[in-house]
N, C-alpha and C positions, 0 to 999 in steps of 0.2 A: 584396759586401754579404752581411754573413750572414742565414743563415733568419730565425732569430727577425726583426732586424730589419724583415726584408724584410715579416713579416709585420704586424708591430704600422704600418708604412706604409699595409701593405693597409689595416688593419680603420680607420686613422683617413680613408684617401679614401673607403671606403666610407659612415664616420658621417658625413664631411663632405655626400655626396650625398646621405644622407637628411635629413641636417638642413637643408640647403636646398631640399629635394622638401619638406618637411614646413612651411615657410612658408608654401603656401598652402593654402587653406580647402579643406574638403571641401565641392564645391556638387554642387546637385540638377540632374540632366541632362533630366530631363522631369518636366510637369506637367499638371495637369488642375484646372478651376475649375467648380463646380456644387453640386448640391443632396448630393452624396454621397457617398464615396470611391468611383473607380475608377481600374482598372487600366489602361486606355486612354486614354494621354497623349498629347502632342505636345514637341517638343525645346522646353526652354527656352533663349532667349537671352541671356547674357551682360546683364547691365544694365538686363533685360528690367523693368518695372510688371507687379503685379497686385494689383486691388482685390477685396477681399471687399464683398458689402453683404447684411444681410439678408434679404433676396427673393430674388433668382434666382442668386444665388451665394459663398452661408457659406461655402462649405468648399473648400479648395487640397489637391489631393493632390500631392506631391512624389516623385518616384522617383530615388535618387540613382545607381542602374542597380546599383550589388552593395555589400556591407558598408562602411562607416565606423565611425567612433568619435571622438566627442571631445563638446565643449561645444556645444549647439543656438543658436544664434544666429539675429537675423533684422533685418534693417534695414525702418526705418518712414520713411517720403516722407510722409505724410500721414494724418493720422488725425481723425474727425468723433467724437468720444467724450465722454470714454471711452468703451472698447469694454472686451468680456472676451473673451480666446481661450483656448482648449482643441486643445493641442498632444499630437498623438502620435507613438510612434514604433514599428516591429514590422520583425522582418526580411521576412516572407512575408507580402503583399500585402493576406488574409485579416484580418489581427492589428487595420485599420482599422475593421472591420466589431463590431470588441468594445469592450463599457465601458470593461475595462481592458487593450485594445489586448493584445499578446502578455506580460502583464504580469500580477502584480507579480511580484517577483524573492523568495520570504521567506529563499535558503538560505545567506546571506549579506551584508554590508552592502557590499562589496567595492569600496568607495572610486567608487562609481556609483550613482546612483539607484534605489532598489527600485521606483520606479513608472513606469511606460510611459506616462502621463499627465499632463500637467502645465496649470497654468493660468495665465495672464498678464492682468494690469491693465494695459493702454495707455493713456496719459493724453498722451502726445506723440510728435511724429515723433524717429527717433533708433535709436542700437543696441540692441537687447534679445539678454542672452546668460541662458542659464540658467547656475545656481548650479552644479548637478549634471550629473556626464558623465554620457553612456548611451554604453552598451559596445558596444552595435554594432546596427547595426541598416541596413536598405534603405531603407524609405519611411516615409514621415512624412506626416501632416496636420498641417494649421491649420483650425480650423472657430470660423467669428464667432458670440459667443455671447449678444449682444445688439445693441440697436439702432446705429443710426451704420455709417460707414463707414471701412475700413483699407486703404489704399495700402502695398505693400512693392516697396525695389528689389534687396534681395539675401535672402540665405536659405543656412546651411549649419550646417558642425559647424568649431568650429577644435580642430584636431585634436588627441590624447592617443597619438598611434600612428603610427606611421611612414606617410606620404603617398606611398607609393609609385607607377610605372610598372610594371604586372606585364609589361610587353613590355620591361621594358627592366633588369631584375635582374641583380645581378651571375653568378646561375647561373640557368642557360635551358634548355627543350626547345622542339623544335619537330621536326613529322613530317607528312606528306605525308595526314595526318588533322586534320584542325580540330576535331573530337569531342575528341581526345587531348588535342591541344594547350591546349582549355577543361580539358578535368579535368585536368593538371597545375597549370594557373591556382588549381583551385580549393584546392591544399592550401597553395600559396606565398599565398595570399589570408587562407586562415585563420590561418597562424602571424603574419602581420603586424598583423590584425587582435588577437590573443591576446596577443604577446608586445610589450613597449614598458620603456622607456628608468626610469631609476630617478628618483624623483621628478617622473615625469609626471601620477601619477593623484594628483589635491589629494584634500586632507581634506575629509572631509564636515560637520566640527562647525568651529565657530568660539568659539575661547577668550576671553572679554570679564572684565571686571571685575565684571561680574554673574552669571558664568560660562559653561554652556555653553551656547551659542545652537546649536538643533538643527531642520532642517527636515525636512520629513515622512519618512521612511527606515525601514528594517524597524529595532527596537531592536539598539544598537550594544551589545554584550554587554562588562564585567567580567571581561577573568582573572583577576580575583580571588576570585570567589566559586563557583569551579566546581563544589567539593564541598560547597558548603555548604547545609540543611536548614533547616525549622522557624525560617524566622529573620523578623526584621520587618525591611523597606525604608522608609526615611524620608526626604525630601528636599522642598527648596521648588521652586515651580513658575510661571512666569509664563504665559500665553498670550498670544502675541504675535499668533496667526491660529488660530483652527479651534478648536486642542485639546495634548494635552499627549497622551506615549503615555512607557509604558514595558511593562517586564517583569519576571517574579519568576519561581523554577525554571526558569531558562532557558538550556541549554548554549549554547556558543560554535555548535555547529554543533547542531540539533533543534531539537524542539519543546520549547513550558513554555506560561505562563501569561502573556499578552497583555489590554493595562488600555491603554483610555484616558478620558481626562478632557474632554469636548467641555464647551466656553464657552456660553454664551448666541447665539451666532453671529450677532452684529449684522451688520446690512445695510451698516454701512460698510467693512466690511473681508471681510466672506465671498464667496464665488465665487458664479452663480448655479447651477453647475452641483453642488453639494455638494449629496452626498447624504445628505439629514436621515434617510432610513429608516434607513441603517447607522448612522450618527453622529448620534443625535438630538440637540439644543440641553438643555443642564442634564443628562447624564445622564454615566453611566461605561458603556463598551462592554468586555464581557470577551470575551475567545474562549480556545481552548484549539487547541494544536497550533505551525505553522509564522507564520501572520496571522491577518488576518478573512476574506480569501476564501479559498477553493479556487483552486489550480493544478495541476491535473495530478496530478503524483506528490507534489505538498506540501501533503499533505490540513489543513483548519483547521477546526476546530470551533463554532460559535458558541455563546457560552452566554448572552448576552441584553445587552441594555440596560436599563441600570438608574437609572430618573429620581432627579436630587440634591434635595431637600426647599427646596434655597438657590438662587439665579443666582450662576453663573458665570463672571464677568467678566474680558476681556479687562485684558490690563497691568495687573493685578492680581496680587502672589504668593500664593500657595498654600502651606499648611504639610500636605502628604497623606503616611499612613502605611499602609504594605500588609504585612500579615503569613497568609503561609499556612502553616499548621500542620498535621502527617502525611499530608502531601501533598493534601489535599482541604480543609481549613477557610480560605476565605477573606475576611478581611475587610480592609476600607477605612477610612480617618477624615479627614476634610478639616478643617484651622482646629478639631481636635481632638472633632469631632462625627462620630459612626460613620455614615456611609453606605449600605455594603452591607456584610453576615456572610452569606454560604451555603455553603451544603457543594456542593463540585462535585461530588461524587457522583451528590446528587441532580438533575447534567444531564447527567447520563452521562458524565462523565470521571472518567478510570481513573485513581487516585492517580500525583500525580507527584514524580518523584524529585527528588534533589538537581540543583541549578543555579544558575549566577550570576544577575545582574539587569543590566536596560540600558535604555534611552532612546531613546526615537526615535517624534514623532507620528505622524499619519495621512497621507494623500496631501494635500499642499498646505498641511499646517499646519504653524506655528513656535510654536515654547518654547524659553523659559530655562528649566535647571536649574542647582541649588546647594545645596549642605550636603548631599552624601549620607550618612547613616549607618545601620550594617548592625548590629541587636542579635542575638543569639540567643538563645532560648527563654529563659533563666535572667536576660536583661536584659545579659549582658555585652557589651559594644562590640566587635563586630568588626571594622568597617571605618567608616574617615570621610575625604573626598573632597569640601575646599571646589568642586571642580568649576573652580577659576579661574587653574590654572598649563598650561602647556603637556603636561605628563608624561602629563595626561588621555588626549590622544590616543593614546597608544600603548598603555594602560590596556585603550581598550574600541576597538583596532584601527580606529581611523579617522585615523591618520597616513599621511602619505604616504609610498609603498612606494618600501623601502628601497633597493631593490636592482632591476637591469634581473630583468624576469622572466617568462617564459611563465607563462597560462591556461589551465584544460583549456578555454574557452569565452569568447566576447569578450562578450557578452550578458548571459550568466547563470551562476550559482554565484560566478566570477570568485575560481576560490580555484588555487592551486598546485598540482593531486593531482598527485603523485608518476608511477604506474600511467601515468597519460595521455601524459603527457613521452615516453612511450617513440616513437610515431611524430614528434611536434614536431621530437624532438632530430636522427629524421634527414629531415625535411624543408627545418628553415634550411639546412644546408650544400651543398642542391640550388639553393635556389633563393633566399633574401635574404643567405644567408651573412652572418646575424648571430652571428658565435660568442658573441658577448659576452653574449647575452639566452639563450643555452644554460650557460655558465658563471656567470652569475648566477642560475639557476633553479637550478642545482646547487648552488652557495655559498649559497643561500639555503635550500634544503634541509639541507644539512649544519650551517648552524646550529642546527638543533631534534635534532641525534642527541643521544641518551640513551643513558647506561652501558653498555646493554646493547646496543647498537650499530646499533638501527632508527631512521628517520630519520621525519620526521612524513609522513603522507601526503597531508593536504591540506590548509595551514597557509594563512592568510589574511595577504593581502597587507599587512594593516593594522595588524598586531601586532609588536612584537618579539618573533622565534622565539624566544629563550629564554624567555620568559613563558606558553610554550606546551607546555614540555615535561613539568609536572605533571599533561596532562592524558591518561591514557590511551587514550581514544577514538579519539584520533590515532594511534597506534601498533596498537592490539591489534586494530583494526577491517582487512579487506584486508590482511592479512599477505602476500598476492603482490604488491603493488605494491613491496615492498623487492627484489623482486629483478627486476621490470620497472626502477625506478628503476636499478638497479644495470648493467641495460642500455644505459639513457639514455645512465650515465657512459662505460661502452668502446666503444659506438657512438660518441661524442663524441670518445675519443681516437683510433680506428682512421680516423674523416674527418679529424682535424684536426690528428694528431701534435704535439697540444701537450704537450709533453713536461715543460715547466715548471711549468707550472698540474697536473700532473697528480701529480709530482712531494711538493707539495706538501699535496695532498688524500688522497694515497692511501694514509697512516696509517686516515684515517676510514675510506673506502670499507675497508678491511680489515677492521676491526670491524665494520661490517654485514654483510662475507662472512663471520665467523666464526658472526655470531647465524645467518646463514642456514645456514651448516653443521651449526650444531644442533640445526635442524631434521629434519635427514636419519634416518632412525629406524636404529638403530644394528642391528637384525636384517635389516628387509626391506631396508633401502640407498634407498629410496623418499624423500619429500621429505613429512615431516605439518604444512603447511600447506595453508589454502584459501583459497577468496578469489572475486575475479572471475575468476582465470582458471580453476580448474575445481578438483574436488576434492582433499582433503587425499590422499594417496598416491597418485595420480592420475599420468598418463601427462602432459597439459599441464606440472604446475605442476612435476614431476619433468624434466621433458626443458628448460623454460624454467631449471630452476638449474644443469643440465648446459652449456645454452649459455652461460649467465651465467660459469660458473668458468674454461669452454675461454677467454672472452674475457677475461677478468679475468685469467688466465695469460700472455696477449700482454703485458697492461699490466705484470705485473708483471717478464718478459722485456726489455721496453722500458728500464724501472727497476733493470733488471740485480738482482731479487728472486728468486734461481736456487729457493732454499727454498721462497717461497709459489708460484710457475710449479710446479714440480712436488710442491707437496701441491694444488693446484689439480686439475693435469690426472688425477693419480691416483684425486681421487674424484669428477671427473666421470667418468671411467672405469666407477669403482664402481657409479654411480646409473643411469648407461647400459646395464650390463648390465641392471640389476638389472628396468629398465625393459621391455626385453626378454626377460626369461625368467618376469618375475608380471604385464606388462600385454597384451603382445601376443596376440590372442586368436586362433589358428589356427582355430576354426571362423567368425568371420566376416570373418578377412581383417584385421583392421582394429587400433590402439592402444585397448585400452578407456580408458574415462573415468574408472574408479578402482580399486580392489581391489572395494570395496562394489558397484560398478556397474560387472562386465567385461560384459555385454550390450551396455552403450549408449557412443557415444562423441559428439565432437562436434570442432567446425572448430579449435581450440587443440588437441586432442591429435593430430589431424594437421598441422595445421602447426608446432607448437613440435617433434614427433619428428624434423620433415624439417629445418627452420633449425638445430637442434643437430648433425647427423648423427647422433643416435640409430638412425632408419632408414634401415638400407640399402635399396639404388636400386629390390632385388624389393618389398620391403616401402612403400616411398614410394608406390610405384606400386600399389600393391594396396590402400592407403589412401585413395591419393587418389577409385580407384573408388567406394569409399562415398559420396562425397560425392554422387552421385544421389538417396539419398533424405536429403537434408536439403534441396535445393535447391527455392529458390521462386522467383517471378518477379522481386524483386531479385536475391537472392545464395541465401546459404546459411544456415539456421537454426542457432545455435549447438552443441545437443544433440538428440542424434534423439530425447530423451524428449518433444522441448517438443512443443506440438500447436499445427498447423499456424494454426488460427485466429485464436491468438494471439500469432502470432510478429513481433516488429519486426525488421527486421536493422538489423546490428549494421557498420558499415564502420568499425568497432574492431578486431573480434574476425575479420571478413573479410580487414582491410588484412594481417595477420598470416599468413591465407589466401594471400593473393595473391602476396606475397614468399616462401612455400613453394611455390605451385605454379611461380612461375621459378624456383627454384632446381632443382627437381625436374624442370624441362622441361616440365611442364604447360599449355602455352599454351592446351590448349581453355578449361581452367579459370578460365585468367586476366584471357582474351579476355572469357569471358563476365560475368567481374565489370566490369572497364572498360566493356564495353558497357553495362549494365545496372544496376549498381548504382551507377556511379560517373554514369551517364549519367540519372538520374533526379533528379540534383544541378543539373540543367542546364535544368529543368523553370522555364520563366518566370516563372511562376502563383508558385512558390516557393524561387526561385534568390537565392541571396545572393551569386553568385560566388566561396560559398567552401565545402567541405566540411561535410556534415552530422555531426550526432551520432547519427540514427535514420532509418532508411528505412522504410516501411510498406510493406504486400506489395501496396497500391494504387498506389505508388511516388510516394507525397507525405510530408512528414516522419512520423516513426515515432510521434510523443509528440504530435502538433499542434500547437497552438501553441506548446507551452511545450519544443520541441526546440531546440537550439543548431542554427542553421543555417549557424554560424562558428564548429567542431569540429573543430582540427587532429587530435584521434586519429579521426578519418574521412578523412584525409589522406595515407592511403599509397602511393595509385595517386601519388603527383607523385615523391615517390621512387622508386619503383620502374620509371618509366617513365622516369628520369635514369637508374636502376643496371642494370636490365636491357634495358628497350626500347632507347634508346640505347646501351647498355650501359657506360658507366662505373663501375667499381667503383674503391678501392683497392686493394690487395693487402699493404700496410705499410702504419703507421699516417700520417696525411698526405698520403697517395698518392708517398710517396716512389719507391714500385713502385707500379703499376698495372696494371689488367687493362680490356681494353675487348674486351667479350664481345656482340653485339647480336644483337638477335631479331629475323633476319631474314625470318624465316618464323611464319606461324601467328597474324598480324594483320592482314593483309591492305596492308601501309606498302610505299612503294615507298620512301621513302629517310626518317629519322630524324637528329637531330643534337642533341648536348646541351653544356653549358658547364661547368665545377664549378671554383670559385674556388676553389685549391686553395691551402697557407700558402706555398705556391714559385710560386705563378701562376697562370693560366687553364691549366684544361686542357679541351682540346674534340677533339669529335669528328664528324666526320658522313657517315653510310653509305647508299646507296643501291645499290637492285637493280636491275640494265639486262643485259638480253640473256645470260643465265643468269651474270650477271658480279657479283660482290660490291665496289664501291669503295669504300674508306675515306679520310677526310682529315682525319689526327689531328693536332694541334698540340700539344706536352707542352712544360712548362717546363721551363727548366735544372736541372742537378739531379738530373731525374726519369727512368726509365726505366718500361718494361714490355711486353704482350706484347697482342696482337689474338689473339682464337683465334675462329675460329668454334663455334655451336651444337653439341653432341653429337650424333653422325649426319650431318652435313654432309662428303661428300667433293668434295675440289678436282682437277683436274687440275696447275695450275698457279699460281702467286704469284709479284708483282713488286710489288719496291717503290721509287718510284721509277723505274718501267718498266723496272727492272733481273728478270730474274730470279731465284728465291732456290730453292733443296734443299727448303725446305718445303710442309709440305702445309696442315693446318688451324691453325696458329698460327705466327706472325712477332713477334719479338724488335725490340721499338726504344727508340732513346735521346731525348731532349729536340730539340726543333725542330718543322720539318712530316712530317710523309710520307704519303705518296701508295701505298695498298696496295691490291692488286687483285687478288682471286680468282676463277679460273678454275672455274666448279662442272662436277663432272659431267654 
């Protein structure tokens, strides 16, 4: 059976196991029934009744024990109603205790719910599913929100993401530490949560003959009108519930200008729990920014409610026109009577720029819209959009996503950034070895590359990527994520040696190496770009393009591309030195952080120096010493400039960390991240069972509530304790060669073992330390060859393999099969 074969076999036994693990429902494994949320539950059973009733027991808290995702659902046995309920959902525990629970979502519409809250009219027993997914989250309420009583006998999510056994993956660790073994769970937990199948996540608008029927959702944005100014928005409007919401100057991804239209809000159809203060009845609510409220980092401005002089009536259309002009003159006209004219100015908002326009009511309300048209200044027709064909959907990114695709976040943002990919890409092949939701994140990328050879960096699942590449904000914003992305790609080939797929992509990826090449400043040899990973001529973002071209030289080796292999290695070469001789600062030891700033450095310019070999073994080590004063009671602060007060860590910028200090032999350093930063993930009170996005120097999420608490690029301990704890590496691309290197010392493990579904097979290993004795018990597929070496500094007396004796000392040579090795330590 040839490889290829063998492997396209794999990957379909693998979908077939998820696709039948994925039949069943995500249920809630404990509960609690009373006057409030808490965290102190008991097991639920299987089939189990539970009744809410006004008096001594509203509200059901649910804990599904770590992350889900999909469709909220809830079965009804008996209902004395109507009743109203008030549904939430929050990953960390806390988020029940809030209005709007760990919510809303403004920074995208991303084919899931903007609100963490929701509400339901029960009027009979029977299934209730919600309309809208929520991307991930741990616990949930139900809280009864008027009189009567409600009997339920199931309750779950049906799923939008793979229903996985995290005990039971097709690639595994396990180690002689149950701490470990949860924080490898936790980053095989978040890509599964993140990453899902193409055409899983539905549309959030539904196409009708009346046109778009839209429920309450942050407004679904226009690529059509990105650049566009000074214009008037005109469209009709029904109110089906609540209110009607749109937007004017408003990019795909920022802030702009946020309008809604609240109804009269009769008692027949409104919730009891809507809140009149924000949404009064007959008015137009503005704000300015992300939404209406605040979240965190997505600050929103309110600039008033403004009562309509008419009632507002439900299932009634609307003829409303909104024109703002030199970015602060805003006026309104309903049924062609002016409303509201003021200048935002005068409420403190700061003229705003060009941007498109979009749709989308408030929490819990529905509207039709139809007839959009877009005039500008001069009266000409820019855009018209009966609103009543399918194409709609792809227009203003609410189709469903096209392609299998990693998240930076299963929660929130729920957009593709490029940057983040970099730890995801090597997490699947440790541990759900879904290649396919890696290669579709990539191909999904690579549709939005433009001319000049950068790819978008965090394209929304909801769009067609070509519809996205007019816009520059995607491209010109994190110009390092092009060459994190870039690593995503030859990490993908160096695990998976797909040589076919890669074959035929790596026309593209060439053109972004070239844009990245000219970058390089053609005096100092440096790299002038910036970004997140640290400054422009900078020691990180210069050693991170160093590494980038050394491995893009494999691929192109691979490809038998002798030409770009060595214009590759040569000015990685270049920019190595160069790194070397204007970054490294002999009086404090250490990589500075940029030419501008050689005082200060930070955890990317020592670990991108060490994963590129930029620095040598004196210099790794002399670097990694610095890391004393950046260390806090999680990890380590990014940059020694930041002040300690206000520092969140970063299990992005540390995971990065952490695969530099094995490489370097660093176990203290390492030891102490897993203990400690990764081990604050593990924290009950705020455990999702999956990697975080932020850690706080308190060691509870970094951002509060509004942190992703199912953040694969927080996910690097689960690889790294596959490639070096256990020690499986490849050594060629696909593990055709292999290397199984383990860290026997300096964690305190008496034995480790790991799995890695390789395109030839399982390959596994598993080591254990007895009586100054090192055993190994590797299993390699056909095919495959490679080598066991012990740790640098480890000497042996003697080795047998297969209880044979062997000439060698710290490294043994083997072929596909079992074998049984055994070193003798000094």
């Amino acid at each position: 059976m040839g490889f290829h074969k063998y492997w396209s076999l794999l990957l379909v036994s693998s979908l077939l196991t998820v696709c039948n693990a994925s039949k069943s429902n995500f249920s809630p494994q404990r509960y609690h029934v009373g006057t409030n949320p808490s965290i102190s539950t008991e097991a639920l059973r299987r089939g189990q009744s539970i009744t809410l009733s006004p008096e001594e027991s509203p509200l059901l808290t649910l804990d599904y024990g770590s992350e889900v995702a999909g469709f909220p659902y809830f079965q009804v046995s008996q209902v004395d109603g109507p009743v109203q309920l008030e549904v939430k959902y929050t990953e960390q525990f806390d988020g029940l205790n809030h209005v709007w629970a760990d919510g809303p979502y403004y920074m995208a519409s991303g084919l899931s719910n903007t609100f963490r809250v929701e509400t339901f009219n029960i009027t009979g027993p029977g299934k209730i599913k919600s309309y809208f997914i929520q991307g991930g989250q741990r616990w949930q309420s139900i809280k009864l929100l008027t009189k009567g009583h409600i009997t339920f006998k199931e309750f779950g999510f049906i799923p939008t993401i793979d229903h996985v056994d995290l005990d039971d993956l097709p690639s595994t660790f396990n180690s002689s530490n149950p701490k470990y073994n949860a924080i490898w769970k936790l980053g095989a937990n978040a890509v599964t949560a993140a990453c899902f199948d193409a055409n899983s996540q539905t549309s959030t608008w539904d196409i009708t003959a009346d046109g778009a029927y839209i429920r309450g959702q942050k407004p679904a944005i226009s690529a059509a009108g990105n650049s566009f100014s000074d214009y008037t928005l005109s469209f009709s409007s029904k109110i089906v519930r609540g209110g009607t919401g749109w937007s004017i100057s408003q990019p795909l991804i920022g802030e702009g200008i946020l309008l809604l239209l609240v109804s009269n809000l009769p008692n027949a159809t409104s919730f009891v729990n809507t809140n009149r203060t924000l949404t009064p009845p007959n008015s137009i609510v503005v704000a300015s920014g992300w939404g209406f409220v605040n979240q965190t980092t997505l600050d929103s401005q309110a600039v008033g409610s403004f009562p309509i002089p008419f009632e507002i009536q439900e299932e009634k259309w609307y003829d409303i026109s909104t024109t703002l002009l030199n970015g602060s003159q805003l006026s309104v006209t309903i049924q062609g009577s002016q409303v509201l004219n003021i200048s935002l100015a005068d409420y403190g908002v700061s003229d705003q720029s060009a941007g498109s326009w979009g749709f989308g009511p408030y929490q819990d309300q529905i509207a039709l819209v139809r007839n959009v048209n877009v005039h500008a200044k001069n009266g000409t027709l820019l855009y018209h959009n009966d609103m009543e064909h399918s194409d709609v959907l792809s227009e203003y990114g609410v189709q469903p996503n096209t392609k299998a695709v990693c998240l930076d976040g299963a929660k929130r943002d729920r957009l593709v950034w490029m940057g983040d990919f970099f730890h995801t890409s090597r997490i699947i092949p440790v541990s759900t070895s879904r290649w396919d939701h890696v290669r579709g994140t990539l191909d999904y990328l690579l549709e939005t590359q433009i001319s000049t050879g950068q790819l978008n960096i965090a394209p929304q699942i909801g769009y067609n990527p070509s519809s996205l590449k007019s816009i520059p904000t995607f491209y010109d914003g994190l110009e390092d994520y092009q060459v994190l992305g870039l690593l995503a790609f030859t990490g993908y080939f160096q695990r998976s040696g797909d040589i076919d797929w890669v074959r035929g992509v790596w026309p593209s990826f060439k053109k972004q190496i070239s844009w990245m090449i000219n970058q390089i400043d053609k005096e100092t040899r440096l790299v002038g770009l910036g970004g997140f990973i640290g400054d422009a001529n900078g020691t990180a973002i210069s050693a991170a393009v160093v590494q980038s071209l050394k491995e893009a030289a494999t691929v192109a080796d691979a490809l038998q591309d002798s030409n770009s292999a060595k214009k590759y290695r040569k000015i990685a070469g270049e920019v190595s030195k160069a790194i070397n001789a204007r970054l490294w600062n002999p009086e404090t030891s250490v990589y500075s952080h940029s030419i501008s700033s050689n005082t200060s450095y930070g955890v990317l310019d020592i670990a991108f120096a060490i994963t590129s070999g930029v620095a040598n073994g004196k210099r790794a080590t002399a670097s990694l010493t610095k890391l004393a004063s950046l260390k806090l009671a999680p990890g380590y602060k990014d940059i020694s400039t930041t002040s300690d007060s206000s520092a969140d860590i970063s299990p992005n910028t540390n995971g990065f960390l952490l695969g530099a200090a094995m490489v370097a032999n660093d176990t203290s350093t390492a030891k102490y991240l897993l203990d400690n930063l990764w081990g604050a993930m593990l924290n009950d009170r705020y455990a999702s069972g999956a990697s975080w996005e932020y850690v706080g120097q308190n060691l509870s999420p970094g951002l509060s509530l509004f942190t992703s608490l199912s953040h694969p690029w927080g996910g690097a301990a689960t690889y790294v304790l596959t490639e070096h704890i256990a020690g499986i590496r490849p050594a060629t691309p696909g593990y055709k060669s292999w290397l199984i290197q383990p860290a026997v010392e300096g964690f305190g493990l008496d034995w480790a073992s790991a799995k890695v579904m390789t395109r030839y097979g399982p390959l596994s290993v598993k080591w254990e330390v007895m009586d100054k004795k090192v055993h190994l018990n590797v299993t390699a597929p056909q095919g495959t060859s490679g080598k066991i070496q012990l740790p640098i500094g480890y000497k042996t007396k003697t080795v047998t393999v297969d209880g044979i004796a062997t000439s060698e000392k710290n490294e043994v040579f083997l072929k596909s099969g079992t074998s049984i090795v055994t070193f003798q330590l000094s």
